[in-house]
C-alpha positions in Angstrom: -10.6 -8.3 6.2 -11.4 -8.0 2.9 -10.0 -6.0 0.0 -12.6 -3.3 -0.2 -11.8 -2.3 -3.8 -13.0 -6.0 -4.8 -16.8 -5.9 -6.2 -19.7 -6.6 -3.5 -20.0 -9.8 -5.4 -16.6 -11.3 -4.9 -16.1 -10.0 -1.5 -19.9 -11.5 -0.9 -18.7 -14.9 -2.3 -15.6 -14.9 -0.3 -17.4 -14.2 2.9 -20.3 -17.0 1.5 -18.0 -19.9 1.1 -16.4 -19.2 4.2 -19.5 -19.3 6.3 -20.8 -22.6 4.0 -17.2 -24.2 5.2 -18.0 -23.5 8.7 -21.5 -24.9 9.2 -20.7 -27.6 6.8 -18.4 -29.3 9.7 -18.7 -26.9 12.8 -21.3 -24.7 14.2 -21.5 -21.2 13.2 -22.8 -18.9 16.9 -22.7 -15.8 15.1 -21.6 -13.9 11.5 -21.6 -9.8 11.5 -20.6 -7.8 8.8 -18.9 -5.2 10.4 -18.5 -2.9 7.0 -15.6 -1.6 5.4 -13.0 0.2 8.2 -10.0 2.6 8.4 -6.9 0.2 8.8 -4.1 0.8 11.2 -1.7 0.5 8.9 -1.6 -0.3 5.2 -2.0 -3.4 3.8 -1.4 -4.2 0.0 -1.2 -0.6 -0.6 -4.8 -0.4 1.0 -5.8 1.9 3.9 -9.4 0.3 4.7 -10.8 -3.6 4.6 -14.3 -4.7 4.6 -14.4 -6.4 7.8 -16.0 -9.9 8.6 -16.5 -11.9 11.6 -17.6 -15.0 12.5 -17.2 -16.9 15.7 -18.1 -21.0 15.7 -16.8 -24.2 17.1 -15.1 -26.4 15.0 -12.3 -29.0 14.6 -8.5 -28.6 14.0 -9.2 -29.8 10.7 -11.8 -27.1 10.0 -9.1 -24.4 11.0 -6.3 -25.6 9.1 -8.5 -25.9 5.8 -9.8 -22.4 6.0 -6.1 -20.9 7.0 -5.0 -22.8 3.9 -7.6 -21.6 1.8 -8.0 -17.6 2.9 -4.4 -17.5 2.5 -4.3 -17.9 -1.1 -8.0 -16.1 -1.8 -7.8 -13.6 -4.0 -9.5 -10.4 -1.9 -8.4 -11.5 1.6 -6.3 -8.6 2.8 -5.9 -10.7 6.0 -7.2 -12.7 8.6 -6.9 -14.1 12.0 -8.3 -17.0 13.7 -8.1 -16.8 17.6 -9.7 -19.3 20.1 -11.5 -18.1 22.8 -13.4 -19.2 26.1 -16.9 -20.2 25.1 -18.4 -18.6 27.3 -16.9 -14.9 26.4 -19.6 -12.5 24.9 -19.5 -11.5 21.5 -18.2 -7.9 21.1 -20.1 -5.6 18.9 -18.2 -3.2 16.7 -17.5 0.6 17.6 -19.5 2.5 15.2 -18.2 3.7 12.2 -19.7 7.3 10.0 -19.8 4.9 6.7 -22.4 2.8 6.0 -21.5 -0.8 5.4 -19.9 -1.7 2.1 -19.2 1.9 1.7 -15.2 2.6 1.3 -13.9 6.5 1.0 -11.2 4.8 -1.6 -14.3 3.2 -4.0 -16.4 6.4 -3.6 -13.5 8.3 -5.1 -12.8 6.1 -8.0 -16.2 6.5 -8.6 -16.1 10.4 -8.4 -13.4 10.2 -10.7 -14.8 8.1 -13.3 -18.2 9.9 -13.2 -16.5 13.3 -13.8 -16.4 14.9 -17.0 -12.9 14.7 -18.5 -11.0 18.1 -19.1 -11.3 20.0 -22.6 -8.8 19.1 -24.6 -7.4 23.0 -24.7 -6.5 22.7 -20.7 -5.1 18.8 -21.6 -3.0 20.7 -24.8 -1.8 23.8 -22.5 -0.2 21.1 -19.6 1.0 19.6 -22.0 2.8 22.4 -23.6 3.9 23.6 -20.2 5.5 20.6 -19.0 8.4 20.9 -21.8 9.4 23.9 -21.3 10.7 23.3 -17.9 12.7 20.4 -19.1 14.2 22.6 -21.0 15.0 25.4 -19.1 16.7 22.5 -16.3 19.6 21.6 -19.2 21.2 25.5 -19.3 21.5 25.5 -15.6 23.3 22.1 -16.2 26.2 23.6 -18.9 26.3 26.6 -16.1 27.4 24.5 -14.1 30.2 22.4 -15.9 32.6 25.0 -16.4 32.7 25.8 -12.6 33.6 22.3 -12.0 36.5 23.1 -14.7 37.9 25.7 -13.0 38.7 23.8 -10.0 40.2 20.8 -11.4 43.6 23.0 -11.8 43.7 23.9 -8.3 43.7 20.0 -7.2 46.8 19.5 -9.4 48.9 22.1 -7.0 48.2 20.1 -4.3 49.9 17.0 -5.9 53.7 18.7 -5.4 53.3 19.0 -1.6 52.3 15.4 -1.4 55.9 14.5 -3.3 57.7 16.6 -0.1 57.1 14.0 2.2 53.6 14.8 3.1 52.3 11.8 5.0 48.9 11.9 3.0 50.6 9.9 0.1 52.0 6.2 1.2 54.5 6.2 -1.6 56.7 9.4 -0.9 56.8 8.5 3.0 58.5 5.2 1.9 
C-alpha cells in the first residue's frame, strides 16, 4: 500500500524495484495494480493507499530483504507478506468508481491549487473580523471575576464550625 499523495513516479519506482527484487531471485506469477483505495482505517494520517500486489515464489532470504527494505521506504504506507497454497487462485480486486492512480485526497489538492485565490478585500474583512471576537471574550472574563469574589467570604464562615469539633477538620477532633 502505497502513500497515494507520493508522485506517480516515486510510487512507480517503489513498486519497480520491488518487482526487479522479486524476479531477480524468485519467480514473479503475477503483479496487478489494483489503484488507489479507501482504507479501513487511517494510516499516517492517510485515508486511501495506492494498492499493489504481487504473488511469486521465492526464498526466506528473498522475504526477509524486502520486509527489511519496504519497512524503511519512504511511500510504503504498509505491507504484508502472506504465504499461500500454490495452487490457490489469484483473487481479482472488487471494483472501485476511481480510475487507477486516481486518489479523492490528490484530486482536491489539485482543486485547491488550481483555484483562484480570494480578493484581497474578502482576505482583509476575515481578517478584521477575527479580532473583534477576541476582544469581546476578555469583558465576559472581568464579569466573571468579581462573582468569584463574592463567594470567597462565604467560605471563611464555614471555617468557625470546623473549630467546634466538626469531624471535617483532623486537628480540632484531636
Amino acid at each position: 500500500m502505497l502513500d497515494p499523495e507520493a508522485p506517480d513516479g516515486r510510487r512507480d519506482e517503489v513498486a519497480g524495484e520491488t518487482r526487479k527484487r522479486i524476479e531477480s531471485v524468485g519467480a514473479l506469477k503475477s503483479a496487478d495494480t489494483w489503484g488507489t483505495r479507501k482504507l479501513a482505517f487511517e494510516i499516517r494520517q492517510r485515508t486511501e493507499a495506492d494498492y499493489r500486489f504481487y504473488r511469486f515464489e521465492a526464498s526466506n532470504e528473498l522475504l526477509e530483504q524486502l520486509d527489511h527494505s519496504l519497512k524503511i521506504t519512504d511511500g510504503v504506507l504498509r505491507f504484508r507478506i502472506f504465504k499461500v497454497d500454490a495452487h490457490t487462485p489469484v483473487i481479482a480486486p472488487p471494483p472501485t468508481a476511481q480510475p487507477a492512480g486516481v486518489s479523492q485526497r490528490a484530486a482536491r489538492a489539485e482543486a485547491k491549487r488550481t483555484a483562484p485565490p480570494p480578493p484581497p478585500e474578502a482576505g482583509d474583512e476575515t481578517a478584521e473580523e477575527q479580532p473583534e471576537p477576541a476582544e469581546e471574550q476578555p469583558e465576559p472574563a472581568a464579569e466573571a471575576e468579581p462573582e468569584a469574589a463574592e463567594p470567597e467570604p462565604e467560605a471563611a464562615e464555614p471555617e468557625p464550625e470546623a473549630e467546634s469539633g466538626d469531624v471535617d477538620n483532623p486537628q480540632a477532633a484531636g
